[in-house]
C-alpha positions as CSV (number, residue, x, y, z in Angstrom):
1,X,0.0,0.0,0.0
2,X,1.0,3.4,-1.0
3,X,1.7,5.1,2.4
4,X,-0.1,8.8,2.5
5,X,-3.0,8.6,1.1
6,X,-6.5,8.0,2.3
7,X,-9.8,7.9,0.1
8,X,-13.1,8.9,0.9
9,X,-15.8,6.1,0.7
10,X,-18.5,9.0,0.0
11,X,-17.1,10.6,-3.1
12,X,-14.0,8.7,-3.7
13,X,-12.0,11.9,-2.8
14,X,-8.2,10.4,-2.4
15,X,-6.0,12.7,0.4
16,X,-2.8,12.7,-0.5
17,X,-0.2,13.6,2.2
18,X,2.4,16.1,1.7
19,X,6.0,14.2,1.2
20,X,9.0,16.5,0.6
21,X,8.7,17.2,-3.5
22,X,4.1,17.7,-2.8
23,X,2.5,20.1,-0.8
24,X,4.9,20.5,1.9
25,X,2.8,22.5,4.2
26,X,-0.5,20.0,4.4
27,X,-1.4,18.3,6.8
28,X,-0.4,14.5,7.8
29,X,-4.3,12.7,7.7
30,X,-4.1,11.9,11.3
31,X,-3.2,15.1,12.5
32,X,-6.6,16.4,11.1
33,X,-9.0,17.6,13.4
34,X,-11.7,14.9,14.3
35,X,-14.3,18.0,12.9
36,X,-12.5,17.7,9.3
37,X,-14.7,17.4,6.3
38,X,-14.2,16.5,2.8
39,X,-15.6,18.8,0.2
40,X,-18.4,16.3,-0.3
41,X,-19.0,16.8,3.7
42,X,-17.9,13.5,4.9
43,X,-16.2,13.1,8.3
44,X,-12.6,12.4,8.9
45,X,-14.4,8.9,9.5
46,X,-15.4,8.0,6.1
47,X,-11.8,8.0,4.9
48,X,-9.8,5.1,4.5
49,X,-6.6,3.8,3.6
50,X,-5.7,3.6,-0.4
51,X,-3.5,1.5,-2.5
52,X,-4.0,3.9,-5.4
53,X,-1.4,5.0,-7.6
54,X,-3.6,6.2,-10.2
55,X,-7.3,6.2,-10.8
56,X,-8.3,6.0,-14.4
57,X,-10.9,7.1,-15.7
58,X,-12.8,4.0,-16.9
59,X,-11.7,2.1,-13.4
60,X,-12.9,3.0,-10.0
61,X,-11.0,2.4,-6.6
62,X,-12.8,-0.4,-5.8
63,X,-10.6,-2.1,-9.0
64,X,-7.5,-0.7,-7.4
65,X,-7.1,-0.4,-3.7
66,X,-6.7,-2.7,-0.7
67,X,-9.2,-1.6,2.2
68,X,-8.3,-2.9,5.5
């Protein structure tokens, strides 16, 4: 499993975290307040861990990532 990201089970939303080269100033997904939402309004609880690399377009996450 690629370590960092997270995907929403709502809207399939994947939160990447920030490494050193990508968006060093975000936030780590556990160090998100409990109150977090997504932009679809899920809770921090509705996220996930992803396998992801890549979604494409004509395969959804389901196809792709491991869920623990």
């Amino acid at each position: 499993m690629k370590l960092g990201r997270h995907i929403c089970t709502e809207c399939n939303t994947i939160y990447e975290e920030p490494n050193e080269t990508f968006d060093a100033g975000k936030a780590k997904f556990d160090s998100l307040e409990e109150s977090w939402k997504c932009d679809c309004g899920a809770g921090k609880d509705k996220y996930q861990p992803c396998a992801c690399v890549e979604l494409k377009s004509e395969q959804g996450h389901e196809d792709c990532c491991a869920h623990s």
